[in-house]
C-alpha positions in Angstrom: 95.2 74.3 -14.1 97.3 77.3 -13.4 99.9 76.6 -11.6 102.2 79.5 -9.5 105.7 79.0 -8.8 107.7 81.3 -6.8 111.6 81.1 -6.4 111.1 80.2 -2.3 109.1 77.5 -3.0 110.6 73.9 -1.7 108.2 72.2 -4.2 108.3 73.0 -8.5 106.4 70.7 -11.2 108.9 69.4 -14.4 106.6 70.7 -17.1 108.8 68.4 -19.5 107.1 65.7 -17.8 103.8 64.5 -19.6 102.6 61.5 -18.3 102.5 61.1 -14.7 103.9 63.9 -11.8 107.0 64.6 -10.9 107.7 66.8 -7.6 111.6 67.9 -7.4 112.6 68.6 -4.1 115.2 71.7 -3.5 117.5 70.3 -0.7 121.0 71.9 1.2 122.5 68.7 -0.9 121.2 69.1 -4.0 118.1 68.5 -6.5 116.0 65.4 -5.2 113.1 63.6 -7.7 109.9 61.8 -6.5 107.6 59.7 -9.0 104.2 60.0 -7.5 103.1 56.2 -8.5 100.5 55.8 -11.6 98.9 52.8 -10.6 99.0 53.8 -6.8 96.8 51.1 -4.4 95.3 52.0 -1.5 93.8 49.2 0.3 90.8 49.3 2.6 89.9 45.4 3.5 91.4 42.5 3.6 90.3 39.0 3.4 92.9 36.9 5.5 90.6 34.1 6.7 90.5 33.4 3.3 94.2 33.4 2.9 94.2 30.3 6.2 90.9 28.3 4.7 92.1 28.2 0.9 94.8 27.5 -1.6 95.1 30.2 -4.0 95.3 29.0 -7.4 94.8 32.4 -9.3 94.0 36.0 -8.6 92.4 38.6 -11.0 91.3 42.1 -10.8 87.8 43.2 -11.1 85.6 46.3 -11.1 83.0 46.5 -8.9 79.5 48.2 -10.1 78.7 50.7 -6.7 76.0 53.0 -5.6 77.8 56.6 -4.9 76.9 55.9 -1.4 78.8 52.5 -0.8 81.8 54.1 -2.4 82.2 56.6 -0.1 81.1 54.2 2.7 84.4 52.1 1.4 86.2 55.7 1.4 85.8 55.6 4.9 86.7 51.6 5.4 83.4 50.6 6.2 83.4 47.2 4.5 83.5 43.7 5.5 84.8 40.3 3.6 84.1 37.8 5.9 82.0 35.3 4.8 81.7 36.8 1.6 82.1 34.6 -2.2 81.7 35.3 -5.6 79.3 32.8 -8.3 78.8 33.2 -11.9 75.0 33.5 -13.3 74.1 33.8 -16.5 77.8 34.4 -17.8 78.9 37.0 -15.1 80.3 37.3 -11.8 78.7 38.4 -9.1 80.0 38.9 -4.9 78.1 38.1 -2.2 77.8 38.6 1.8 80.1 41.6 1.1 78.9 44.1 3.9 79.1 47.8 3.6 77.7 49.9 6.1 75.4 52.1 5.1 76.8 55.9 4.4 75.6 58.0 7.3 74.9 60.9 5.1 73.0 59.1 2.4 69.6 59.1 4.3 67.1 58.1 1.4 70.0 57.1 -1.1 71.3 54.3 0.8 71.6 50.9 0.1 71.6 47.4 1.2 74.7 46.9 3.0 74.7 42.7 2.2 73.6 43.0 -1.4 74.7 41.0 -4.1 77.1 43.1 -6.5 78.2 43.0 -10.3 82.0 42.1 -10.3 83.4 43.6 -13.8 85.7 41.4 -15.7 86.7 41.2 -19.3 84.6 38.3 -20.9 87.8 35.9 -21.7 88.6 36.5 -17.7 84.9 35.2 -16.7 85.6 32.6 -19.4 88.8 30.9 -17.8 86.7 31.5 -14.3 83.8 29.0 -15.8 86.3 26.3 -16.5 88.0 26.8 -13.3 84.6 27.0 -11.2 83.2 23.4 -13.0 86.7 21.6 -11.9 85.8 20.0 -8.8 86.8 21.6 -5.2 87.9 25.3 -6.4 85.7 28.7 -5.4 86.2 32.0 -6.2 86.9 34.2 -2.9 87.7 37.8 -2.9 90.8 38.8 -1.4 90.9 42.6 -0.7 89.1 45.5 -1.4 91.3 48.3 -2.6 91.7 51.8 -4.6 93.5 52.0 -7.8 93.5 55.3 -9.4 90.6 56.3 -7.7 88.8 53.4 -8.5 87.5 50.3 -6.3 89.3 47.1 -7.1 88.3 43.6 -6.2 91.2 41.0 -5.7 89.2 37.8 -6.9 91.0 34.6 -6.0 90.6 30.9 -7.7 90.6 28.7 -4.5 91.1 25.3 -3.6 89.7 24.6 0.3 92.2 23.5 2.7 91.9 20.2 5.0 92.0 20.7 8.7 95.5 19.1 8.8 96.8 21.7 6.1 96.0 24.0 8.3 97.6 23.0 11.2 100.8 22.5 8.7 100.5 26.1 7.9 100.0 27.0 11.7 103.2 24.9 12.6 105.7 26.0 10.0 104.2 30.2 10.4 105.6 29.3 14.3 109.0 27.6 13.1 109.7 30.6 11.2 108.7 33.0 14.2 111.0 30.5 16.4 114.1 30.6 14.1 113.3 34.9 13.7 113.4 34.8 17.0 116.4 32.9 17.6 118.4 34.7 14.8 117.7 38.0 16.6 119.2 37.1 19.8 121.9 35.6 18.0 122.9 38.9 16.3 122.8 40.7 19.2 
């Protein structure tokens, strides 16, 4: 990668620096740094009727195995988790009900958008999710759906179901706290 500096440039790369990128920023006040983040997450769906029906016991990271078209279908935020789950066959995990709209560019290459995919986990992860998945009452729900170093990433959840009353607990005490915001920010006035 050639890189060109020239002296009016607001913008030089440390080439000290070896593992990640550092930008310094010439300012009127002086020499600025910014750390681009490694491990930078950019998330494209979110799960959050999951987040009111469920407990969540555990979370985990997982791969997902993708056609080129569904990843640049999730690129563009075309994916859906509601209603989706994952199950364990034959010691691995798969998701299921996860829509992704079909890439309208992909013509003959495109998928099923409601497929069943591979989630990838290391083998002592799908382990612990066994034992966790025979105990009575707990599911394993994804969460989000998000980029991680160009990657898509699977927030899996261990959940427990919630009752209809720990819902309504969950509904009252979210509208206490709004309430007491509320009454705090007028108070500060």
């Amino acid at each position: 990668m050639l890189l060109e500096f020239r002296s009016d440039s607001l913008y030089n790369i440390n080439p000290a620096l070896k593992g990640g990128i550092e930008i310094i920023r010439t300012t009127g006040a002086g020499w600025e740094s910014e750390k681009m983040a490694k491990d930078a997450i950019k998330p494209v769906a979110q799960n959050k009727k999951a987040r009111h029906d469920y407990f969540i016991e555990e979370t985990y990271e997982a791969g997902i195995e993708l056609t080129g078209t569904e990843v640049k279908s999730i690129r563009l935020g075309k994916v859906n988790l509601r209603d989706s789950y994952a199950y364990l066959k034959d010691a691995e995990v798969f998701i299921s009900g996860m829509h992704i709209s079909p890439y309208e560019q992909g013509n003959i290459y495109n998928h099923d958008p409601l497929r069943d995919r591979k989630l990838l986990l290391h083998r002592y992860e799908i382990n612990k999710l066994i034992g966790f998945t025979q105990q009575k009452g707990l599911t394993l729900v994804p969460l989000q759906v998000y980029f991680k170093n160009g990657k898509v990433k699977v927030e899996l959840a261990v959940a427990k179901g919630k009752k209809l009353y720990d819902k309504r607990q969950d509904i009252a005490d979210r509208d206490a706290k709004r309430e007491i915001d509320r009454r705090m920010k007028e108070y500060n006035q």
